[in-house]
Legacy VTK file of the C-alpha trace (Angstrom):
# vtk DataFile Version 3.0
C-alpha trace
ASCII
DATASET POLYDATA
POINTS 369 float
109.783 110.039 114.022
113.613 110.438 113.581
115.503 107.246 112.547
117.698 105.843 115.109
120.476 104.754 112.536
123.745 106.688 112.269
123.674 107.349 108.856
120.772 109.203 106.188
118.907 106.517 104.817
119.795 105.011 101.020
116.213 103.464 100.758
114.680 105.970 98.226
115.055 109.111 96.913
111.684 110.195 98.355
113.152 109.843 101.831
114.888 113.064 101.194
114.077 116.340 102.510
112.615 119.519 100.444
115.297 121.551 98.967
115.651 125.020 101.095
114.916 126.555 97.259
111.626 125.004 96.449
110.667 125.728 100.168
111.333 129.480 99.308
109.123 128.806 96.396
106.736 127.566 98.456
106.702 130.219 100.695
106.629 132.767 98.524
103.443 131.648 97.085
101.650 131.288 100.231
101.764 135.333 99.870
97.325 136.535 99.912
94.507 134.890 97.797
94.916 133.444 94.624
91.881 132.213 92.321
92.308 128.172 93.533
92.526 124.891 90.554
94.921 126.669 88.589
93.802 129.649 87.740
96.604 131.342 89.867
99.820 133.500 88.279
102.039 130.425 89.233
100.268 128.024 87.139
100.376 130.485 84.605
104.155 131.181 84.485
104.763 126.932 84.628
102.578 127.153 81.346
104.866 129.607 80.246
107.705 127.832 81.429
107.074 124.531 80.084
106.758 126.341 76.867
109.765 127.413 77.113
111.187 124.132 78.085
109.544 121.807 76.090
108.095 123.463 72.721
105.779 125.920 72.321
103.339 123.533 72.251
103.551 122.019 74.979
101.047 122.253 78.138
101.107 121.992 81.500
98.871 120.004 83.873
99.720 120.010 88.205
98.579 116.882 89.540
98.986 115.425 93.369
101.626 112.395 92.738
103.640 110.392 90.140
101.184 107.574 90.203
97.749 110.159 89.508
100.084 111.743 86.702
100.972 108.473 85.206
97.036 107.247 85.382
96.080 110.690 83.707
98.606 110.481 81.360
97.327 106.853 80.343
93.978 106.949 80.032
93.945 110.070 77.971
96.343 108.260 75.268
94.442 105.364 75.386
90.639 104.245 74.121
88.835 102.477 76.327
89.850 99.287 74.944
93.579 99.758 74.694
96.332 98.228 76.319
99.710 99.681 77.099
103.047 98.559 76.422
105.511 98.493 79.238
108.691 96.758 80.573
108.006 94.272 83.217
109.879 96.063 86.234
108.218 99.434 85.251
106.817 101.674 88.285
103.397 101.226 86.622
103.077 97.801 86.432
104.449 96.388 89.799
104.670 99.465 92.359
101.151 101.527 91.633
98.469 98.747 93.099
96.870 97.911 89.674
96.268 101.572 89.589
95.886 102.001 85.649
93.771 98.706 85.894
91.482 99.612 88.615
91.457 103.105 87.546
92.265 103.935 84.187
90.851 100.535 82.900
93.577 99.722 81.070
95.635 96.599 80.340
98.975 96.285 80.530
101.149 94.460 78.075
104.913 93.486 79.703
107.847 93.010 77.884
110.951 91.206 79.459
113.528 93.832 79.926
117.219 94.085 80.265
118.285 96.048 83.384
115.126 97.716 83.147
115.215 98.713 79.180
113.469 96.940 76.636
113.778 97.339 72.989
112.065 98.181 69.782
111.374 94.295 69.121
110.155 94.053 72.156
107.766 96.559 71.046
106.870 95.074 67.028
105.966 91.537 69.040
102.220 93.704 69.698
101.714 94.570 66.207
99.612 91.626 65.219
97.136 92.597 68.471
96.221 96.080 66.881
93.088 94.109 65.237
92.522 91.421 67.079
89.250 92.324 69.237
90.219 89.270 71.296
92.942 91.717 72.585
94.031 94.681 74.247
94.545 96.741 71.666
98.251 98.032 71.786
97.517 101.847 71.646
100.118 103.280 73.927
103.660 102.230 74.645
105.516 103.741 77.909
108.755 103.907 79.036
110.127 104.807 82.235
113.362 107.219 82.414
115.691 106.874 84.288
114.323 102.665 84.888
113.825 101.321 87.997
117.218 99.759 87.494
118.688 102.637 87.326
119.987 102.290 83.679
118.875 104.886 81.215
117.220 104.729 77.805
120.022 107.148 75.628
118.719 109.246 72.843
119.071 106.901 69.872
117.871 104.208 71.697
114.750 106.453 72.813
114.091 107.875 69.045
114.067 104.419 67.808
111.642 103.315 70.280
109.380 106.138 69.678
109.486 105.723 65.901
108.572 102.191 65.737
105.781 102.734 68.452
104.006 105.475 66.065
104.751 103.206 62.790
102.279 101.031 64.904
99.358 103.878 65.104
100.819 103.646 69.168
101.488 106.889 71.196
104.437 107.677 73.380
104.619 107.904 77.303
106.909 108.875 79.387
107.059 107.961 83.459
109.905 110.742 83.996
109.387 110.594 87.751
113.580 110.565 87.587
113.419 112.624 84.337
116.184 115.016 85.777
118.363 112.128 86.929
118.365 110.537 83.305
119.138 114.077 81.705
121.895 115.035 84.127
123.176 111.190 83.635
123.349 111.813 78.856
124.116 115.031 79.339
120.985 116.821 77.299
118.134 118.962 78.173
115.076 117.539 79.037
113.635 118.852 75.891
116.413 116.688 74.362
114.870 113.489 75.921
111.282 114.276 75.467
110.090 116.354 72.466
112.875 116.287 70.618
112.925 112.125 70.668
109.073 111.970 69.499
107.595 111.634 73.022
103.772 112.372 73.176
102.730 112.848 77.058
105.290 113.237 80.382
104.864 112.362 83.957
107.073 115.271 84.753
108.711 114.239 88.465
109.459 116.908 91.073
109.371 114.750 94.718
112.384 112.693 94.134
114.514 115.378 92.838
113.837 117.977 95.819
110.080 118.832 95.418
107.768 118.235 98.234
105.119 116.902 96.630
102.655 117.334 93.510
104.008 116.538 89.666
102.878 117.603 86.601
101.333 115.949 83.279
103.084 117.573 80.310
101.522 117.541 76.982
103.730 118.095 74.095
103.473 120.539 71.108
101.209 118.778 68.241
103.460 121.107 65.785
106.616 119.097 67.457
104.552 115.676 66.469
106.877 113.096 64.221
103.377 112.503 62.407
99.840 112.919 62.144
98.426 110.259 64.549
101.037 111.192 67.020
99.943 115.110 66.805
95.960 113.463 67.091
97.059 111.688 70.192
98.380 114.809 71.991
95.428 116.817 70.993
93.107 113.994 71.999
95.050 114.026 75.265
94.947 117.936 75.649
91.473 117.506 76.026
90.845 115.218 77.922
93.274 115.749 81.115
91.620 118.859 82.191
88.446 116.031 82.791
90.211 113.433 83.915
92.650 115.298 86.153
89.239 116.305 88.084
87.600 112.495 88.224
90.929 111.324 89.077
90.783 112.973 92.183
94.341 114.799 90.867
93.189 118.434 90.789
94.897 120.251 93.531
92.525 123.386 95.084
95.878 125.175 95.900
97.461 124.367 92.974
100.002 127.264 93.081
101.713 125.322 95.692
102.664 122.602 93.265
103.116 124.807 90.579
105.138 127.632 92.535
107.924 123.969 93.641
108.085 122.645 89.563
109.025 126.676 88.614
111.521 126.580 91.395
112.902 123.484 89.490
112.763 123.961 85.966
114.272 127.932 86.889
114.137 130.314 84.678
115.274 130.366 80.922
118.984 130.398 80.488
120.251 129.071 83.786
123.630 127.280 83.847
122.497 125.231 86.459
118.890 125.053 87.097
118.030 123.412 90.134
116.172 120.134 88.903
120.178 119.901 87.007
122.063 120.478 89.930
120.046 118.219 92.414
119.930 115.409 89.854
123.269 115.148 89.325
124.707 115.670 92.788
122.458 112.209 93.096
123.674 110.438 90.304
127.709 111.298 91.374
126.686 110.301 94.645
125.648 106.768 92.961
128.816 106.439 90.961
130.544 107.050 94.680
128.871 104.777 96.434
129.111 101.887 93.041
132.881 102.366 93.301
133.274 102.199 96.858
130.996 99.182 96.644
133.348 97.569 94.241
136.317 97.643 96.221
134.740 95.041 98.658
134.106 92.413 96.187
134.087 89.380 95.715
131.915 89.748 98.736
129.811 92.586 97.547
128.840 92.059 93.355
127.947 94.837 91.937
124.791 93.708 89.947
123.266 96.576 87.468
124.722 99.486 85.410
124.734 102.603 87.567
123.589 105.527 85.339
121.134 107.482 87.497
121.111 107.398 91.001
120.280 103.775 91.668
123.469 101.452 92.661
122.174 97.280 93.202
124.551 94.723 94.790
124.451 91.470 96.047
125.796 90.493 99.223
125.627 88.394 102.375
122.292 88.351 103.859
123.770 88.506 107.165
125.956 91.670 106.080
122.736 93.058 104.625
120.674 93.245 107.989
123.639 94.295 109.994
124.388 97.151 108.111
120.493 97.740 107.729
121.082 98.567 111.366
123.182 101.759 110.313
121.184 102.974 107.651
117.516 102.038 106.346
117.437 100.513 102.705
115.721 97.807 100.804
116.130 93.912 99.778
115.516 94.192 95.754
115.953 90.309 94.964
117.238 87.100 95.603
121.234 86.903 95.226
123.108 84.405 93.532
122.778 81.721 96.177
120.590 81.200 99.069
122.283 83.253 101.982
122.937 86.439 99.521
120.574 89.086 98.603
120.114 91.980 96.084
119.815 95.401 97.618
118.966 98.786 96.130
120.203 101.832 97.248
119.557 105.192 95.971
121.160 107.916 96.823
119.535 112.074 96.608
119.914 115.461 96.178
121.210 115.754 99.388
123.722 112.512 99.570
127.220 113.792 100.618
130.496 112.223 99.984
130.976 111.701 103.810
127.412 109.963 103.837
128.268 107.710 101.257
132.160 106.915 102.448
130.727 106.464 105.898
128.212 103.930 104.230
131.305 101.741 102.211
133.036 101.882 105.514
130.174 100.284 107.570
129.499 98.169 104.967
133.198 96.616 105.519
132.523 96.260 108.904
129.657 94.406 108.308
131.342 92.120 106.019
133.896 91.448 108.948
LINES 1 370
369 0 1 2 3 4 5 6 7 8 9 10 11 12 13 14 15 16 17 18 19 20 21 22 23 24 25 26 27 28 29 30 31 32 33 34 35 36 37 38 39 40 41 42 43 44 45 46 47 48 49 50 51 52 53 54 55 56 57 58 59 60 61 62 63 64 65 66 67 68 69 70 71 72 73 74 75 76 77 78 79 80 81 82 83 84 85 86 87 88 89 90 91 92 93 94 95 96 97 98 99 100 101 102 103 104 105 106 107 108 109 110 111 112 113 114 115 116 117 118 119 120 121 122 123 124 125 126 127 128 129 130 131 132 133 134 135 136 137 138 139 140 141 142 143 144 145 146 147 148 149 150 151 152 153 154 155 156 157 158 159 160 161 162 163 164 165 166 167 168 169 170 171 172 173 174 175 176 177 178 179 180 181 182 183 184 185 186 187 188 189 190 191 192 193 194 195 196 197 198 199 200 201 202 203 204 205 206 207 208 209 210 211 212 213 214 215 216 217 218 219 220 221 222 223 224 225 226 227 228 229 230 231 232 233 234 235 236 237 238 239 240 241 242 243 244 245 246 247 248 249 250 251 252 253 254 255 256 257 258 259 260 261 262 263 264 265 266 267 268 269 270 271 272 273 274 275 276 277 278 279 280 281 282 283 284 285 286 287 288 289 290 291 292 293 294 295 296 297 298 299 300 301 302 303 304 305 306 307 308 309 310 311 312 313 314 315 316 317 318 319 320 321 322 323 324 325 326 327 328 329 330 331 332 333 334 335 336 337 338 339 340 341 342 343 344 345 346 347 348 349 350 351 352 353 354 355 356 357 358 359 360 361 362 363 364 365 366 367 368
């Protein structure tokens, strides 16, 4: 059903339509037969691809949606009496309905974060669980990039996390369902943010940043590994996701449909601007727009959180809120600083103008008024 409001909605990111390119894709794989769970010439390339990408190493695994890839990704880091380490705000732990609980059996250990990040102390507090059998035993830590505060973990920040996670015999996860935001946001490849900073396993995203829908686990290169156990942990998980992909219900029949939209993406090797770059950081301008249009209404609207992806949060009248709700849809996030003011996020996509998002300051004045 088409939204009655005037303006494109700034709920989420997964409001947004396909990009014509990945449609293409699509398309152009829907071309005759081809042998079905991945044994098709466009899972093959995105092996190739990732390869080329991410190590060569690495491996590719299609699955149906961010929250089967992250569930996949966990339980095959994790024994089956492990517990994983995450910030308290992470996608995982309050947005997937207990899904690595229920699931994956696993338990998950929150940390207090800052704007979304949390820190290698925050980390060291679960060393004295590793042998505790009164515990969850701390075997995998994982981070979400960009947060859901739209802050982003930079590189040293990530390589220190990363190395004090393996000192602890932990592996390394990555929820990168706004991988491409964070990359476009440092200004590194996403090799840079992944392999390179000592991550074991990705939740690669595509549907945020222009795919349809379908992600992909990445496993990265055991040669690439900072250190034995870490280089155990991805071949442990190499084996393993082919089986649990399947009793996960995450194994696509057609999965050269969600291949053919993450090779559309990723592009092909040398690209100034591959599309998962361009899309990712038309979003995150589009949030820096909107954060300094935003500004310019205070002390009525309060900018809240760091905008370094494509997430802006504000605080303003709760009255304001729900009348500009009634130009375009987006959501409460918390309370505000007083009873009659609230928190909102608003995320802006791939295809967020500059129009859309002056339009959106403007009525957000009028509301004010």
């Amino acid at each position: 059903m088409t939204d009655p409001r005037s303006l494109p909605p700034f709920a989420s990111d997964n409001y947004a339509p396909v990009h014509p390119e990945v449609l293409a894709a699509v398309a152009a794989a829907n071309d005759g037969y081809a042998v079905a769970y991945g044994d098709d010439p466009w899972t093959a390339r995105l092996d190739a691809r990732v390869r080329e990408e991410f190590g060569a190493g690495a491996l590719a695994f299609p699955v149906l949606n961010g929250t089967g890839a992250n569930v996949v990704s966990l339980t095959a880091l994790s024994p089956r009496w492990g517990g994983v380490v995450v910030s308290d705000v992470a996608h995982v732990n309050t947005d997937e309905n207990g899904a690595p609980e229920r699931v994956g059996s696993l338990k998950l250990l929150a940390c207090r974060s800052t704007d979304g990040r949390i820190t290698p102390d925050d980390v060291a507090r679960w060393a004295g669980q590793r042998d505790d059998v009164h515990r969850a035993h701390p075997a995998v830590l994982s981070l979400t990039q960009s947060t859901e505060l739209g802050t982003v973990y930079p590189l040293e920040e990530l390589r220190a996390l990363t190395h004090v996670a393996h000192d602890l015999g932990m592996a390394v996860h990555v929820d990168g369902s706004r991988l491409a935001n964070a990359a476009a946001s440092l200004g590194c490849s996403l090799r840079a943010l992944t392999t390179d900073a000592g991550v074991d396993v990705v939740s690669l995203g595509a549907a945020k940043n222009g795919g349809m829908l379908g992600e992909a686990v990445l496993v990265l290169g055991p040669d690439d590994a900072p250190d034995v156990a870490s280089a155990r942990a991805r071949e442990a998980a190499s084996a393993a996701i082919p089986f649990l992909r399947k009793a996960t219900m995450q194994l696509a029949s057609k999965t050269r449909f969600v291949s053919a939209q993450l090779l559309a993406l990723l592009g092909e090797p040398g690209d100034a601007g591959p599309l998962w770059h361009r899309n990712a950081a038309q979003a995150n301008a589009m949030a820096a727009r909107l954060r300094d249009g935003l500004k310019d209404l205070a002390p009525a609207v309060r900018v809240t959180r760091p905008t370094e992806a494509n997430a802006v949060f504000a605080t303003m009248p709760r009255a304001a809120a729900d009348r500009l709700r009634a130009v375009a849809r987006f959501y409460d996030w918390a309370d505000g600083e007083a009873p009659d003011r609230v928190e909102v996020r608003l995320m802006c996509a791939w295809d967020t103008s500059p129009e859309t998002v002056d339009a959106f300051v403007a009525a957000a004045a009028d509301a004010l008024s």
